[in-house]
N, C-alpha and C positions, 0 to 999 in steps of 0.2 A: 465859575465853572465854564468850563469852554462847551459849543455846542459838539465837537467833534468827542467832548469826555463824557457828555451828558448820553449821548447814545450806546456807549458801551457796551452797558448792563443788560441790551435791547439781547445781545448773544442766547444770553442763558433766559431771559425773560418770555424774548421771542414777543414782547411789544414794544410799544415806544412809550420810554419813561426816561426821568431823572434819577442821577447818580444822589443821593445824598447822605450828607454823611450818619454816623451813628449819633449822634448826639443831636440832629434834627431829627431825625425818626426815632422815637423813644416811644413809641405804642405799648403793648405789651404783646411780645412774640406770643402766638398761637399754634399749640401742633397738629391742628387741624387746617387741613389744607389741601390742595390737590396736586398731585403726582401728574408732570408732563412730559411726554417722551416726543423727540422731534420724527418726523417720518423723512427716513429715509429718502436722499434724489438718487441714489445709488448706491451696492454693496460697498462697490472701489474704493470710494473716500470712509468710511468707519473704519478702514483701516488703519489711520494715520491717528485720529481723535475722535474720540466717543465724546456723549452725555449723559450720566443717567440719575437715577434716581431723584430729577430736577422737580422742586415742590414749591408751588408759589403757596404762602399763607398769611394771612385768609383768604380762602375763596369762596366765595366770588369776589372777585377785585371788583376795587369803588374809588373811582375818581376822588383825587384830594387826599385820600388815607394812606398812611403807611401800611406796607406788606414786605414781606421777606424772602426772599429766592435764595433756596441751599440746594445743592446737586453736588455732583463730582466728575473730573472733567479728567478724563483719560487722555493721556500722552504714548502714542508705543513708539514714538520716532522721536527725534531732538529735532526741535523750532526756532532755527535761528534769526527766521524775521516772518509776516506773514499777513497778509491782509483780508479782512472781514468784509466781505458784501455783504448789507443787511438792506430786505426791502420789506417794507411794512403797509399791507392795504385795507382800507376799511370795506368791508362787503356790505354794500345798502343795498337792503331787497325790503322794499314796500309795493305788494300787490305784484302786479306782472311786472313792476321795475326792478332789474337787479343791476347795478353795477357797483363797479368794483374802483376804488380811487386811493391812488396810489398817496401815503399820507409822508411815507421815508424811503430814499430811496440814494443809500449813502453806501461809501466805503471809508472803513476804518483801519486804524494801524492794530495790528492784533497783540503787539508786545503791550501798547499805552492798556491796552482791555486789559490785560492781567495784571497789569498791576494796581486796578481798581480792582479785578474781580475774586485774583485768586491769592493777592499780594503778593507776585514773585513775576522778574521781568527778565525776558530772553537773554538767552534763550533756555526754552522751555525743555528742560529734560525728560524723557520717559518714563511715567509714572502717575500717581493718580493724584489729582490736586482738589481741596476742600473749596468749595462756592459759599458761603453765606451772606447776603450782601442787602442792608435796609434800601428800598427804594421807594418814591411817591409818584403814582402816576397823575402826571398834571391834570386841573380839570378843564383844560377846553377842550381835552379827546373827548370825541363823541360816542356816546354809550352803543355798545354794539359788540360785533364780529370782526378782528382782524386775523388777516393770517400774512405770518411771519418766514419770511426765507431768509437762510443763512448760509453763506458757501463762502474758504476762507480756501484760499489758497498761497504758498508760499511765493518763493520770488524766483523757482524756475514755472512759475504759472502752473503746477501741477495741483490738484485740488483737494485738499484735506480734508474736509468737508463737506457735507452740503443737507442740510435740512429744513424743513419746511413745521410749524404747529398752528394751531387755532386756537386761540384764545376770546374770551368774551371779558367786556368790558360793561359795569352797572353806572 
């Protein structure tokens, strides 16, 4: 797996993990989980692509375990090519220390994302696409707090996106 495939999944995850396939993750799916909605950088861009009903399960996510990301990923425009800014930071606050360290901080092709995520590659017609995708988060991430930005814009630079979540990691 290339590292630029391996970040993909980070979209809809909103952390930093590995692509892999079904048949390495054979856990047994759980439908308890939690429900994550990205917040919002601006009305503007929900215009072009939503996220919702995004469920990582199980949660709390554990380092080394498979877990499973289902949402649904709304199109109300056609995507003919489009690239992913995805930055990932770990928030360490021990005592009066807080900072913040920047762990990903990449750009990806948004067609190669769909066709890991949604199975279907640009471009991307208008309409609502199924997410269900096994992933393992590796274990040298360090147990904590990350929080996730994602802004995709197409190739007149206009911005289709752009959200941000917090995730914890055990």
């Amino acid at each position: 797996m290339t590292t630029k495939m391996n970040y993909h999944i980070l979209l809809f995850l909103a952390l930093a993990v590995f692509v892999v396939s079904e048949n390495q993750c054979k856990e047994s799916r759980s439908d308890s989980g939690k429900e994550y909605n990205f917040t919002s950088c601006d009305a503007e861009t929900h215009k072009h692509l939503q996220l919702s009903q995004l469920n990582i399960s199980p949660y709390p996510i554990i380092r080394g375990k498979c877990l499973h990301v289902k949402g649904l990923l709304h199109a109300s425009s056609k995507i003919d090519w489009a690239i992913i800014k995805f930055k990932a930071v770990y928030k360490l606050h021990k005592g009066p220390i807080q900072l913040n360290i920047t762990i990903i901080d990449e750009q990806l092709n948004f067609c190669d994302f769909c066709v890991e995520a949604i199975q279907h590659y640009c471009p991307v017609l208008p309409g609502v696409y199924h997410i269900n995708e096994p992933v393992v988060i590796p274990s040298i991430f360090w147990t904590g707090e990350y929080e996730m930005r994602v802004s995709i814009f197409n190739d007149k630079n206009d911005k289709l996106f752009c959200g941000k979540a917090f995730l914890h990691i055990k």
